[in-house]
N, C-alpha and C positions, 0 to 999 in steps of 0.2 A: 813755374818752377825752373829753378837753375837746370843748366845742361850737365849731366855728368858723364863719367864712365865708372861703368859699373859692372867688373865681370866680360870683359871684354863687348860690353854690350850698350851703346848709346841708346839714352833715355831723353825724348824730347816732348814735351805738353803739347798736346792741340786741341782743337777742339771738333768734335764729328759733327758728318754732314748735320744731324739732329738738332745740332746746335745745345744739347741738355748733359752731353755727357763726355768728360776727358779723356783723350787718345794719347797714347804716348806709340812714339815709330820706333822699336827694338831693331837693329841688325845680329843676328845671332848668324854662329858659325856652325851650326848642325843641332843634332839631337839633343836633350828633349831642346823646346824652339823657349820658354821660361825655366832657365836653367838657373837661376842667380838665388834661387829660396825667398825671395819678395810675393811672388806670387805663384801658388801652386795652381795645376788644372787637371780636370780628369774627364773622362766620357764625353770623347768630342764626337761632335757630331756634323761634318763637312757638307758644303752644300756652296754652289755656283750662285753670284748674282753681282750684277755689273760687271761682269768682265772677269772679275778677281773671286779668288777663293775664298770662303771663309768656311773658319771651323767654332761653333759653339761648344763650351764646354763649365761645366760647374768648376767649383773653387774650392778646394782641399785645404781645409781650416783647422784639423788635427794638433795638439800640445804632439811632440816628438814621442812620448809617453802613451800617448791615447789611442787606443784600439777601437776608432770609432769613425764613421762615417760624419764630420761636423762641416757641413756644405752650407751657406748661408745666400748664393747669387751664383749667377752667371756671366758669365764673360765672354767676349769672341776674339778670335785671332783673325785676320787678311793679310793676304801678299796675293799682288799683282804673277808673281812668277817663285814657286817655291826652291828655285836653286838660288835664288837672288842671296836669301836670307834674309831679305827685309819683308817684316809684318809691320802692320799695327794694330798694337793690344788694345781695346776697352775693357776694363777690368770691372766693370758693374752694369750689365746692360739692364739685370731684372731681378727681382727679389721677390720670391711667391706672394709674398702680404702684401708689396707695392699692387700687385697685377688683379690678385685672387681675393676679395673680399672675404671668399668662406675658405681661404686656406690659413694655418699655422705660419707662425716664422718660420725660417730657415728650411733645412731638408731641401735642399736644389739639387734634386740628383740629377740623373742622366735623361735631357730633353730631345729633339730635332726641330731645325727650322727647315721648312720647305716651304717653296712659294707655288701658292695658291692657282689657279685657272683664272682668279681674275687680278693676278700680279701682285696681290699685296700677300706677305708673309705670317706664316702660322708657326707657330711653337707650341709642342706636343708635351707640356711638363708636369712630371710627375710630382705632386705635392701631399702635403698631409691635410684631412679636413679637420676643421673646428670640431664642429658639431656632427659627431658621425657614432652609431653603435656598433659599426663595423669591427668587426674581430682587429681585423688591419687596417688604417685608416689613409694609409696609401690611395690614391686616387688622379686620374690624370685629366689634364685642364687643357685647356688653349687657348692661348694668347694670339694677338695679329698686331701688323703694323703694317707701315708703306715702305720703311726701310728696316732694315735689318738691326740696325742700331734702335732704333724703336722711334717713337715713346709707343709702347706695349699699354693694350688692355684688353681685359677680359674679352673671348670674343664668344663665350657662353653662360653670359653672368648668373645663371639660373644654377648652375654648380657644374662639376664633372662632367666627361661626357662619358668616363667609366671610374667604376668605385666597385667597393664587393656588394653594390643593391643592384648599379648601373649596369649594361641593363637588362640583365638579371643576375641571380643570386650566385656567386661562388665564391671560391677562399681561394682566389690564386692573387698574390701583392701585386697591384698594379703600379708595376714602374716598368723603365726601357721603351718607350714606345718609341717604334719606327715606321714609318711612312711612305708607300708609292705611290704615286702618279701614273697610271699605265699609259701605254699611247693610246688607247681609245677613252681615256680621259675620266673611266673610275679609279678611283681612291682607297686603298688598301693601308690600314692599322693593325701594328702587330705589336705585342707586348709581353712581358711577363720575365719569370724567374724562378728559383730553384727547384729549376725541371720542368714548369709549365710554362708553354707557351702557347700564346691564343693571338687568331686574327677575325679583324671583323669589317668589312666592305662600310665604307663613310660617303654620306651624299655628296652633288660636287659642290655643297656651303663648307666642307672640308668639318663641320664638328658634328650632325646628325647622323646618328648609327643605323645601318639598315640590317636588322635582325639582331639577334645575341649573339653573333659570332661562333667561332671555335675551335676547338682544339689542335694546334698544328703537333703531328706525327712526324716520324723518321728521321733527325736529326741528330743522329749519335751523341748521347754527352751533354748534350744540349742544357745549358744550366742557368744560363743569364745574356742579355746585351746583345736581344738580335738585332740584326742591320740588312734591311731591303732592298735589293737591288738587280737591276735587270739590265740585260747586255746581248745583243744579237740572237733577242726573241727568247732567251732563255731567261730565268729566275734563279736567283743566287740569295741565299742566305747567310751570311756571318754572325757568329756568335761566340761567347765565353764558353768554349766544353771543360769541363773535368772528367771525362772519362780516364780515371786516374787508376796505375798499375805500374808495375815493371816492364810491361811489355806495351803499354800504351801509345800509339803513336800523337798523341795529344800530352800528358803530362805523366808522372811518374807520382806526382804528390796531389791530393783531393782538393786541399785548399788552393792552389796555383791552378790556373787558366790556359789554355789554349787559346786563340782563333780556328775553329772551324767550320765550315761550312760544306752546305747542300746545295741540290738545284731541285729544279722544277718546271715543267712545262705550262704551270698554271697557278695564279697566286696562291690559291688555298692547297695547293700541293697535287698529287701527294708529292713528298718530298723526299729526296736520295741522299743518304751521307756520301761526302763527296772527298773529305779529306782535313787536311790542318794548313793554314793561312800562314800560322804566326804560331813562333811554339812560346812557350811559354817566361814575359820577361822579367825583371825584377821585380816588380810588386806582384800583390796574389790574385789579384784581381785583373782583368784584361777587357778590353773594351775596344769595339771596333767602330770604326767608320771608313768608308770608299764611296770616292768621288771618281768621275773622269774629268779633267780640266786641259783644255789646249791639246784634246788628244792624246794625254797622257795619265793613264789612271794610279789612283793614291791611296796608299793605306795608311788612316790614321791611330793611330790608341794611344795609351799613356803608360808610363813605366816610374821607377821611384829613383830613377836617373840626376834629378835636380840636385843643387847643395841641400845638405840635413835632409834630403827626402826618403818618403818609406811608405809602407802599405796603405798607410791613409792620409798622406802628404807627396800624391803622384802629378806628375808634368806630361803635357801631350808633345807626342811625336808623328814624323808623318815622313814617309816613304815611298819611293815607286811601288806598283803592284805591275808585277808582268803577265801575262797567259800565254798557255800554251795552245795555241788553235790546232795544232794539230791531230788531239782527239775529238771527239766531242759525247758530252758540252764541252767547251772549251773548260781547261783547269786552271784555276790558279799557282802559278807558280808560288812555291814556299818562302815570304818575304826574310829576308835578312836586316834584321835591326841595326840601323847605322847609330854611331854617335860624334858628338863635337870632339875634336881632337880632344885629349887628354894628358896631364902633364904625367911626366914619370914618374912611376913609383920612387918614392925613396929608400934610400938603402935599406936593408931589413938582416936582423940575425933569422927570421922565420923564413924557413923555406918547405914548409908544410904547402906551400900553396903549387909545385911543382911536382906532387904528391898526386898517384891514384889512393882513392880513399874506401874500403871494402868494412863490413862489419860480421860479428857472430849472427846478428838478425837478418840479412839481408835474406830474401827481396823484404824491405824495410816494409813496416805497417804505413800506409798510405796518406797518411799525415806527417809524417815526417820525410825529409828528402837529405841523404850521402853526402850532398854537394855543400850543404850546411856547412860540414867540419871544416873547411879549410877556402870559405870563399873571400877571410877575409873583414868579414863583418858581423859587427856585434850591434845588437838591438836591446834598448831600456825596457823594450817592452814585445818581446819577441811571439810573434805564431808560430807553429808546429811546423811548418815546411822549413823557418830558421835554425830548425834543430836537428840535428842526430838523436833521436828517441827511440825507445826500448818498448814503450808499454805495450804489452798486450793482458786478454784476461789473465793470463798462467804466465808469472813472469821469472825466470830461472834465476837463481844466485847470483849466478856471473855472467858477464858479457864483455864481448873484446869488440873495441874499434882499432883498426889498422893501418896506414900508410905503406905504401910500396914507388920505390924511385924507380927509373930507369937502368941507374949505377949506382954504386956506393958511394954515402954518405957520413961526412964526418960531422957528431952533433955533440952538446955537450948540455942541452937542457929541454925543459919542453915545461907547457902549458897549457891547462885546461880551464874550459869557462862552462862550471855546471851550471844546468837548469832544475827548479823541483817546484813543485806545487803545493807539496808535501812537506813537512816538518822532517829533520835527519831522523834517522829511526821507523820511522811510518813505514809499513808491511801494504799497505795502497797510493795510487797515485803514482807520483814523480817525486822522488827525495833523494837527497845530495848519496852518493854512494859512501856505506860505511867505511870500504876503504879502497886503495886503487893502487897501481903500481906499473912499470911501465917494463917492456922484454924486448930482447931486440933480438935479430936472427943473425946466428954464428951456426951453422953447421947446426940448426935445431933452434928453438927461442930459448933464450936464457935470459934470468933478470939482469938492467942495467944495472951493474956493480956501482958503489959507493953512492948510492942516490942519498939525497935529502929528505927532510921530512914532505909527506904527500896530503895536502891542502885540501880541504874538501868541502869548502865552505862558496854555494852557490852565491851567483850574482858578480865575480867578479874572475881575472885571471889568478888562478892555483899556479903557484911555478914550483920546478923540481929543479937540482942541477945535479951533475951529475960530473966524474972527470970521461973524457971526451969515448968515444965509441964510433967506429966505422962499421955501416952496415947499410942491407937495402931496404931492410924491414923494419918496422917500428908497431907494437901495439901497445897499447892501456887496457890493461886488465883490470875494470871495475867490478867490486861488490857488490851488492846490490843491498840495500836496505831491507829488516824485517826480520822474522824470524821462521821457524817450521810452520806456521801457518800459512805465509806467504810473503811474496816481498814483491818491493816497491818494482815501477819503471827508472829507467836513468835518462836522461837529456844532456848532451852537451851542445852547446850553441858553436863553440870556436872551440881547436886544438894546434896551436903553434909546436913547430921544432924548430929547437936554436941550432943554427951552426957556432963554430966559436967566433965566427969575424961576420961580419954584414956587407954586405954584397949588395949590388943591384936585384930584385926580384925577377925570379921564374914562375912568369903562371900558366901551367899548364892549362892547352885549350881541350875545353869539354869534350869536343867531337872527336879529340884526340884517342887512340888506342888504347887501354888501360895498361897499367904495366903487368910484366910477368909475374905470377906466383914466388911467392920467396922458396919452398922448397925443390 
């Protein structure tokens, strides 16, 4: 293939050590490390050999539309030195049907490579079976090779070495599986998801199970994506929590993820919640992996960072992880999500996004998250954490969402982008509000005088205009669908304020102080 530039990113063909599979060398400038929308990655899974880092991670194969998990292979990332910026991507190392005789196509979720006691490499991946009457047919396999690039094959042809029969009976989905090596040279497998997680002691052939395992305890939140790992005799645990709330120190919204983790003096625990890694990034899902490499240890996960990327079209990223030795266990320091520089915004009549944003509902029902109204961005095919939402069982007539600036502002229109699930009119569900209207704060709320007609037709922006108003406060007064029986929840995805002229954008930072009350 020709040499390009593409996205600030040189693309060049070669061919790996394996000799059976195309590498191409990317220089990327920072986060995520496949940022150009050619190739998405998720659920990496980091791991040393030869010298150089690599990270395995599945392929995020989602329509921009599709609320779907559509993973079909795996891929791996290297770099000799992660400030270089230079990796090289193989974008197809293994395909469950190539590997797994009694696996389904596709479904390549979240695997681990780790290499073996006797040097050659295992990969811990979760597939579907054929032939299974399993409730859930999720099941985890393992594949080996001499090199990490493969050529991979079954390295337990007989089927799984867990499934819900394997080996014995339960109903917890077998994916995520992670993997130690302790120093005195047994083998610990850990797995599971929403809300279950189980480990079970492997002989040192790395796929024979020694008992049925069990149930790991004490992990706050603990929901998905754990990740094993051990550092100055202590036991560390990372994973996806949702221990989701207002007051959460992990997430605000149920669907969005944390990093958090525990320790342990012993693999099978017990285990201590210990705190939050990584709070919670753009996609809703979060997925960890850590490495130490060159004396410097690395937090990996994925976020929905890439061009056209989104909750099931995420890119892996990787980061220092620092500690704090001076308590103990020693703590993970709280990582800070980096990214590739960014061009400027362009000018914008919306300056909603310089805006603390407060509602009638708050603390909001825990599917939905505040931050929604004004971060910016609209979705074809949006989750509950993308919205500002209402629903609860007893849903009140009205509701106000609100804006508050720092100073007064001069605006002259504004836009809302409803969401419904519901037909207009519907007394259940989510449906467009029967009507809405917008009040600004003069010495008390008053309605914006001379407004326009008010749109209320979901899936798109509604705009009002209005002649201009200086104020610090802004809210929308929606109706709520229904009648004395009951009535609907409301959803808005995005809520724009226009100034009259367009400006460079202010985006106020999250961590930032919320502004004063208007009255």
């Amino acid at each position: 293939m020709k040499n390009k530039l593409f996205a600030g990113i040189a693309l060049v063909m070669a061919v790996t050590p394996a000799g059976a599979q195309e590498a191409r060398q990317i220089s990327v400038p920072g986060n995520p490390i496949l940022a150009d929308g050619d190739y998405y990655s998720a659920d990496p899974a980091p791991f040393v050999a030869d010298g150089a880092l690599w990270i395995v991670a599945g392929r995020d194969q989602a329509a921009p539309d599709v609320n779907d998990f559509v993973m079909g292979q795996w891929q791996l990332l290297k770099t000799n030195d992660p400030k270089s910026g230079k990796w090289t991507h193989y974008p197809d190392i293994i395909r469950p049907e190539n590997v797994f005789a009694w696996a389904e196509e596709a479904r390549a979720y979240a695997g681990q490579i780790i290499q073996g006691p006797d040097k050659r490499y295992y990969f811990y991946a979760p597939v579907l079976e054929k032939n299974s009457d399993a409730k859930d047919r999720f099941a985890i396999g393992v594949a080996v090779a001499d090199s990490p690039t493969g050529p991979w094959r079954d390295a337990h042809p007989s089927g799984p070495i867990l499934s819900q029969h394997v080996p014995v009976a339960k109903d917890i989905q077998n994916i995520d599986p992670t993997v130690l090596i302790d120093d005195d040279g047994r083998v610990y497998l850990y797995w599971g998801t929403f809300g279950q997680l189980r480990g079970i002691e492997l002989e040192r052939d790395m796929v024979t199970l020694k008992g049925g395992g069990q149930a790991i305890e004490g992990l706050t939140g603990f929901f998905e994506a754990p990740w094993i790992m051990k550092r100055k005799g202590v036991y560390y645990m990372l994973y996806a929590g949702n221990k989701a709330g207002p007051t959460s120190d992990c997430t605000p919204a149920v669907y969005h993820a944390c990093i958090a983790y525990g320790t342990a003096t012993a693999p099978m625990g017990p285990w201590t919640y210990r705190g939050v890694a990584l709070k919670p990034v753009s996609s809703t899902t979060s997925h960890p992996g850590a490495v130490e490499f060159k004396g410097q240890w690395y937090l990996v996960y994925h976020t929905a960072d890439a061009k056209d990327g989104g909750h099931f079209r995420r890119s892996v990223a990787i980061d220092k992880m620092e500690w704090d030795d001076s308590v103990t266990p020693a703590r993970m320091r709280t990582v800070v999500p980096t990214r590739r520089p960014q061009p400027p915004l362009p000018p914008t009549r919306n300056i909603a996004r310089a805006a603390s944003a407060t509602a009638s509902n708050e603390p909001l029902p825990v599917q939905y998250w505040i931050k929604a109204l004004n971060d910016g961005v609209t979705k074809a095919a949006p989750l509950p954490p993308d919205l500002w939402g209402s629903w609860s069982p007893n849903n009140p007539a009205t509701q106000w969402i609100e804006y508050r600036w720092d100073k007064d502002v001069t605006i002259d229109g504004s836009r809302l982008w409803f969401w419904n699930d519901q037909p207009a009119g519907s007394g259940v569900g989510v449906a467009p509000p029967a009507a809405w209207h917008l009040e600004y704060w003069h010495q008390g709320w008053k309605p914006v005088p001379g407004a326009g007609t008010y749109g209320t037709q979901p899936g798109g922006f509604q705009a009002v205009r209005f002649p201009p108003v200086r104020t610090r406060c802004l809210r929308a007064v929606l109706n709520a669908s229904g009648d004395d029986k009951g009535h609907a929840g409301l959803a808005v995805q995005e809520w724009e304020v226009l100034a009259p002229k367009a400006a460079r954008p202010v985006v106020r930072d999250r961590a930032a102080k919320p502004a004063p009350g208007c009255g």
